[in-house]
C-alpha positions in Angstrom: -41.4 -16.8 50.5 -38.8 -16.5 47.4 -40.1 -16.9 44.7 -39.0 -20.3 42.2 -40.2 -19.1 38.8 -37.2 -18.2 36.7 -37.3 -16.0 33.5 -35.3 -16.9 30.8 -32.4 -14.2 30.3 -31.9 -13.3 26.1 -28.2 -14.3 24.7 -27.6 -15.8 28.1 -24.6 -18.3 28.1 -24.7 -21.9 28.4 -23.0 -23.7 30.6 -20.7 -24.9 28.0 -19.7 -21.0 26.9 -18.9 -20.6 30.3 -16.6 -23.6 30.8 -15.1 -22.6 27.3 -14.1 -18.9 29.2 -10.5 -18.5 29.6 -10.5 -17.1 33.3 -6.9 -15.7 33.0 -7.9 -13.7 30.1 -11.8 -12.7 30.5 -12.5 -9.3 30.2 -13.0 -6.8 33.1 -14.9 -3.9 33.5 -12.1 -1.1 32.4 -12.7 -1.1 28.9 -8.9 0.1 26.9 -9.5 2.2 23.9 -9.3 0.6 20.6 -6.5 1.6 19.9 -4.9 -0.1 23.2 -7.2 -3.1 22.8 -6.0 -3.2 19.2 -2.0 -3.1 20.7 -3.1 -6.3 22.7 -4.2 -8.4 20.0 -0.9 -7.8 17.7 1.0 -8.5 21.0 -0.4 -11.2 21.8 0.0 -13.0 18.1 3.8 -12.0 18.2 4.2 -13.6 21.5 2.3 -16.7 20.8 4.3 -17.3 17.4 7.4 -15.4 17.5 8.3 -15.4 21.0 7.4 -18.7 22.4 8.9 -21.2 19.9 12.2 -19.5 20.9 11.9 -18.7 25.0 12.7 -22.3 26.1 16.2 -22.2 23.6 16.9 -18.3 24.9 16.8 -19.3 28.2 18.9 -22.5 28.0 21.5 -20.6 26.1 25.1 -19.3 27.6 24.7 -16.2 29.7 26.0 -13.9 26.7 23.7 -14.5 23.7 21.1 -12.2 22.6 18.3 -12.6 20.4 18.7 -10.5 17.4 16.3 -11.8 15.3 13.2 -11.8 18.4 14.2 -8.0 18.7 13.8 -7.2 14.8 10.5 -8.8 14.7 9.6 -6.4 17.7 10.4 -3.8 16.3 9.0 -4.1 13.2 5.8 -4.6 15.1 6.8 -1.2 16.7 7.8 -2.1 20.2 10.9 0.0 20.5 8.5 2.8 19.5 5.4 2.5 21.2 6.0 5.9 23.2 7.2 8.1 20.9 4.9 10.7 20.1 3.0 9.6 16.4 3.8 12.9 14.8 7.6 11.7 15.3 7.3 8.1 13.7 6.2 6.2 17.0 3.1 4.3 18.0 2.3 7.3 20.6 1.2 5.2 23.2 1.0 5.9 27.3 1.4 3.7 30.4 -2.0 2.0 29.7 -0.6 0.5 26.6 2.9 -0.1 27.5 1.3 -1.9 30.5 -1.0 -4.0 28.3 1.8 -4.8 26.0 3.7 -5.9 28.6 1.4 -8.4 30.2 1.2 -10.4 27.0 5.2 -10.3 26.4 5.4 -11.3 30.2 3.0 -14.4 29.7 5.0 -15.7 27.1 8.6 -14.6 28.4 9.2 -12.1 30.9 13.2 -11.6 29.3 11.4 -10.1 26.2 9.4 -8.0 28.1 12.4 -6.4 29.8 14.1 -6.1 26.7 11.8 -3.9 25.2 10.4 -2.3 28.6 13.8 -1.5 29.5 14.8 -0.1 26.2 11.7 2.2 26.5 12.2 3.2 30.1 15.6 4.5 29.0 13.9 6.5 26.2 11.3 8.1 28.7 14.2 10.8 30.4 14.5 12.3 26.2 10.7 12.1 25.9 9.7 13.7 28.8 13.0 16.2 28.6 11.0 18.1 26.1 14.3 19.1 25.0 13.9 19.1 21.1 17.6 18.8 20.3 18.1 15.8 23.1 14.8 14.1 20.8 16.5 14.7 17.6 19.4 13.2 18.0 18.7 10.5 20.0 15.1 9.4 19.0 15.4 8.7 15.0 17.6 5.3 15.5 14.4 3.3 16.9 12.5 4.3 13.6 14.4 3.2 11.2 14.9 -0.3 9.6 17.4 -1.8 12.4 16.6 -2.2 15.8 18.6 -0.5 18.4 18.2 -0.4 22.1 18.3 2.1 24.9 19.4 2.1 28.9 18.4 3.2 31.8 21.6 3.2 34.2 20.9 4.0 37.5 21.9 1.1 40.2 25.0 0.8 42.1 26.8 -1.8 44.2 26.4 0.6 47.1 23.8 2.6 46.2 20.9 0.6 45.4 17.9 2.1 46.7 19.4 5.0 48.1 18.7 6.0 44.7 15.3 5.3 44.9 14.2 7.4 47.9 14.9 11.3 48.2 15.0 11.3 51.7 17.8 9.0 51.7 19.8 11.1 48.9 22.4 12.6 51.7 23.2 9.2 52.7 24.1 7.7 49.5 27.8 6.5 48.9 30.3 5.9 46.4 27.8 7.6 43.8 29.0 8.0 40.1 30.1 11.9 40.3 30.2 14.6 37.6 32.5 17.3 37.5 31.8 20.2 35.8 35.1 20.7 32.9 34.0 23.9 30.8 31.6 22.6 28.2 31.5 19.4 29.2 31.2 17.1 32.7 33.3 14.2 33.8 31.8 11.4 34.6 33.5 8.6 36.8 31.6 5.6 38.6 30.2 2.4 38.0 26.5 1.2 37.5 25.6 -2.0 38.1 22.9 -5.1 36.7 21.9 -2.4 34.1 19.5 -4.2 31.7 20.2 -3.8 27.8 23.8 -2.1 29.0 26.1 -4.9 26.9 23.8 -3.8 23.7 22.3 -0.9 24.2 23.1 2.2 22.2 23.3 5.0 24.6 22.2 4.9 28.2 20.1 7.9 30.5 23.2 7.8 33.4 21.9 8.8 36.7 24.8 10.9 38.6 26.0 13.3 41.1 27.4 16.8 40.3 30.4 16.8 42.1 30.0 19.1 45.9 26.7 18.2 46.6 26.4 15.4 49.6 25.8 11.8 49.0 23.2 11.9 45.8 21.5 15.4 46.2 23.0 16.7 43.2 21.2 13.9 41.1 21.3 14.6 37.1 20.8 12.8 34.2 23.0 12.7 31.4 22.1 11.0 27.8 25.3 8.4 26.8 26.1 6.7 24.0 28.2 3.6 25.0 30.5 4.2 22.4 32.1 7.1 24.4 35.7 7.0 25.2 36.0 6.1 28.4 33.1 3.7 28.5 33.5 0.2 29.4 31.1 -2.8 29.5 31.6 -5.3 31.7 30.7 -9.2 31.8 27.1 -10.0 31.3 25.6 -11.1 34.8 24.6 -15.1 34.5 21.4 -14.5 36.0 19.0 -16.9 37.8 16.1 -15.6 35.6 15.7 -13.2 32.4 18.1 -14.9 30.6 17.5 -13.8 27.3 17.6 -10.4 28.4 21.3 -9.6 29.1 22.2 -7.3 32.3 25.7 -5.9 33.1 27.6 -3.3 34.5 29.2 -0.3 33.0 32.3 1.7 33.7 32.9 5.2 32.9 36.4 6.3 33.7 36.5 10.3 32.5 33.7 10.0 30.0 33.1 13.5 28.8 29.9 14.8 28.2 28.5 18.0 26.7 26.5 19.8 29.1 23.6 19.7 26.0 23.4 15.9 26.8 21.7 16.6 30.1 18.2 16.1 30.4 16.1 18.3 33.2 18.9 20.6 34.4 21.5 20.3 36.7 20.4 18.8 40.1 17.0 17.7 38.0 17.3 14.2 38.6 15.2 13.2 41.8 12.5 15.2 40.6 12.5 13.0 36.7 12.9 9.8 39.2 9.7 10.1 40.7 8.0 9.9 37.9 9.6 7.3 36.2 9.4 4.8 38.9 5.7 5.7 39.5 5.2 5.2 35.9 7.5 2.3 35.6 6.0 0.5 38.6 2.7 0.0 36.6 4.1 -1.6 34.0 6.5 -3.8 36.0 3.1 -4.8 37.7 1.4 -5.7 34.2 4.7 -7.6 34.1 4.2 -9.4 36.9 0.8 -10.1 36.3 2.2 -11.8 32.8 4.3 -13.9 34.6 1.9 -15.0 36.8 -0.8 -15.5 33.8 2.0 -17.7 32.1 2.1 -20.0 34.9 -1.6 -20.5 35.1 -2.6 -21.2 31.8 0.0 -24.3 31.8 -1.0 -25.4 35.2 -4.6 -24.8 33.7 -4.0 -27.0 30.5 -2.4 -30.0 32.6 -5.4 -29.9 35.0 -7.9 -30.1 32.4 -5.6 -33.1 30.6 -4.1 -35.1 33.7 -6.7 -37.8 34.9 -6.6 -38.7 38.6 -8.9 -41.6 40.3 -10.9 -41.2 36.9 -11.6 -38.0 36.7 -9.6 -34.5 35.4 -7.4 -33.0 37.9 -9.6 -29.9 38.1 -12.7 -31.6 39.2 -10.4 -32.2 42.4 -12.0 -30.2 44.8 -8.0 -29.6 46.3 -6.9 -28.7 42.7 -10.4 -26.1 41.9 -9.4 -24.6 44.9 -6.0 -24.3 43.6 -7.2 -22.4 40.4 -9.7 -20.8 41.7 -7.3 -18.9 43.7 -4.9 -18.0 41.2 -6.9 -17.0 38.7 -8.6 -14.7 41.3 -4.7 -13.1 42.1 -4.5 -12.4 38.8 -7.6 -10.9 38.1 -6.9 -8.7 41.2 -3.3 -7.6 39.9 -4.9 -7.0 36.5 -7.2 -4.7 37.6 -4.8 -2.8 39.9 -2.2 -2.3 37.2 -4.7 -1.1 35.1 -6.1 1.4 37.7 -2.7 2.4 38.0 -1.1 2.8 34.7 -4.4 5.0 33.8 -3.7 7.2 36.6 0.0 7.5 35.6 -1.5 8.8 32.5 -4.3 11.3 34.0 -2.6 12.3 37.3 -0.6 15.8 37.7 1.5 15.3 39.6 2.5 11.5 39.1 0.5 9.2 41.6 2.7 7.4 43.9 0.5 5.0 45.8 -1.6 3.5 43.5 1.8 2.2 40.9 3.1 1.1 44.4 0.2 -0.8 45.7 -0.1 -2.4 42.0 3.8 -3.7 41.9 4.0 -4.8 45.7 0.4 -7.2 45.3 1.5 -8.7 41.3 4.5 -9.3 42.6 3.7 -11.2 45.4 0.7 -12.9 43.4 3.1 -13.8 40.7 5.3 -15.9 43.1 2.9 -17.1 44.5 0.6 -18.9 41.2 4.2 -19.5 39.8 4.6 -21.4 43.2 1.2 -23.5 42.8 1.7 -24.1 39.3 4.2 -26.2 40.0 2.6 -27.8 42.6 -0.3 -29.0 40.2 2.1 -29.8 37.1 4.2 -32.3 39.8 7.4 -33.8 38.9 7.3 -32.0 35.0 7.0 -28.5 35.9 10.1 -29.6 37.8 11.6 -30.3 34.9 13.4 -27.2 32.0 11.7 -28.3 29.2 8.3 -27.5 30.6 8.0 -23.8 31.3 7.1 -23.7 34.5 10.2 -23.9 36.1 11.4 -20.9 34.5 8.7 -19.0 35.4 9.3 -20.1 39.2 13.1 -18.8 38.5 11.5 -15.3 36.9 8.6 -14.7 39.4 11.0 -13.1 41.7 12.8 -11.1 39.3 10.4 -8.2 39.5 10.8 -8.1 43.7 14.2 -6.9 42.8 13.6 -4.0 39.9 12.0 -0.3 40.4 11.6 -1.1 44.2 12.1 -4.0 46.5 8.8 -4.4 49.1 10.5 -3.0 51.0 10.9 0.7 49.1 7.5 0.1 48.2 6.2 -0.3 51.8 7.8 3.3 52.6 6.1 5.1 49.9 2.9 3.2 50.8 2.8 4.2 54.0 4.1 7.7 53.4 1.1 8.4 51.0 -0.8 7.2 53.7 0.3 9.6 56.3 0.9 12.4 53.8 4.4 12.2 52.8 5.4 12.0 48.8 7.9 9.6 48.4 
């Protein structure tokens, strides 16, 4: 027989505080440190009254403009140095906090996300160059007063993912080449949809030292975009991350002195796996921002919208809409977390947990993008709502540091045992 006596529970919640829960934001059970938890909170405020007012306008505007003013109030918040070491001037944080940054930039407006995640993914090859003179000369401009922005340039029109997976390196074609000249290299090539590239300051240029097949010869070279030689293209008129302008650069005989290379000659495949692994967590945290976004309008309308008398979300069709999405996101929450803490902790960089992390919030963020709109109806439809840009950005992040497709290979090759 069970028993039917209950005992009251002390500081239980009442029904009330546990319809008053926000379910896209309740806590999990990975606690962040203070410090990180702290990050989240200033985030958050700068997203909800510096970002927001303005993402609706930034993405309406023509393909070219760029946000100043958004960017200096980052980065006097210090998100063009959150990874810089705090004995340098930065906010010293890992891929736990870029992550968590991230997310609340991404649930607001993924375009400012990628600004700043993009201009600190091009800063990673200096930082973890541990090349002292490469850091002090191209670290101080994101600590002082103006804000400035980095690159990371490694896409191609031919060479896409080639440049994403080692085992494909011999196959690669029409690579940007160097050619050793004394001193200096050479470089010649074209990088395409490179994020930050019509403002950024300098640029960590991924290429090939000239008599080494396809992309085996991979290096990375540090660029200011002010070199002779050094073209920007037109800005790419984007479906989605509007605000956050992408283009392509040309470098027709850019010299480059040999003290500008970061990891050695030939060091570049061995840099890449790190950064995507590392960069695949916090696209994830991205994701799971843009999927967030979506939710908490679709939740708003479905507690406001009335339908045969009662609240949308007392539709047993519509609860089991929400139900669902807010479980996706919870999942890709806790995933990114897992991972970007492992990206932090592991030797030598994890590969499948990032990969597993960026393949589900990816998907997830598609698909509660897709069901928001379904619930919001005929005004979600509409530009001046929200949701129909997050729709447009949703499949943004399919596209970035590995399509499903590059991530299924280095699933199933830490599956079977072979690092990707």
């Amino acid at each position: 027989m069970i028993a039917t006596t209950t005992t009251a529970v002390p500081n239980a919640p009442t029904l009330s505080d546990l319809r008053a829960l926000n379910a896209a934001a309740m806590p999990s059970l990975f606690q962040l440190p203070p410090e990180i938890e702290e990050l989240r909170e200033e985030v958050r405020e700068f997203a909800q009254t510096v970002v927001k007012p303005r993402t609706l306008a930034n993405d309406l505007a023509p393909a070219d403009d760029f946000d100043w003013e958004m960017v200096e109030a980052g980065h006097r918040l210090g998100l063009l140095r959150l990874t810089i070491p705090k004995e340098l001037g930065g906010r010293g944080m890992g891929v736990l906090g870029v992550s968590v940054a991230m997310e609340e930039l991404a649930s607001v407006c993924p375009s400012t996300a990628l600004i700043f995640g993009a201009s600190l993914l091009g800063q990673t090859s200096v930082l973890f160059s541990g090349d002292q003179q490469l850091q002090a000369r191209f670290l101080p401009p994101f600590l002082g007063d103006k804000p400035v922005l980095a690159c990371n340039a490694i896409t191609e029109e031919t060479a896409g993912c080639d440049l994403l997976i080692p085992e494909h390196a011999e196959l690669a074609e029409d690579v940007m080449t160097a050619r050793r000249d004394g001193d200096h290299f050479v470089l010649n090539g074209i990088k395409r949809f490179i994020t930050n590239g019509k403002m950024a300051e300098w640029a960590a240029v991924f290429a090939n030292i000239e008599g080494n097949p396809g992309a085996t010869g991979l290096t990375v070279f540090i660029v200011p975009l002010d070199s002779e030689g050094v073209t920007r293209g037109e800005v790419a008129d984007k479906m989605g991350y509007r605000a956050c302008l992408g283009t392509t650069l040309h470098f027709d005989d850019v010299r480059v002195p040999e003290e500008n290379i970061a990891f050695g000659e030939g060091g570049g495949w061995n840099y890449l796996t790190v950064q995507s692994n590392q960069a695949r967590s916090i696209v994830a945290a991205m994701s799971t921002g843009v999927a967030r976004g979506a939710f908490e309008i679709a939740k708003e309308w479905a507690g406001e919208r009335v339908q045969a008398g009662k609240p949308l979300y007392e539709h047993q069709f519509t609860a089991r809409k929400l139900a669902e999405m807010s479980s996706k996101i919870e999942a890709s929450r806790l995933l990114y977390l897992q991972a970007a803490y492992q990206a932090d902790n592991m030797m030598p960089a994890p590969v499948y947990g990032p990969a597993v992390a960026k393949m589900f919030a990816d998907r997830a963020a598609i698909e509660v993008a897709e069901e928001a709109m379904s619930i919001v109806g005929a005004r979600g439809y509409c530009r001046d709502h929200g949701v129909e840009k997050l729709v447009r950005e949703s499949f943004g992040a399919r596209i970035y540091e590995g399509t499903p497709e590059v991530l299924a290979l280095a699933i199933t090759g830490a599956l079977y045992g072979r690092r990707l």
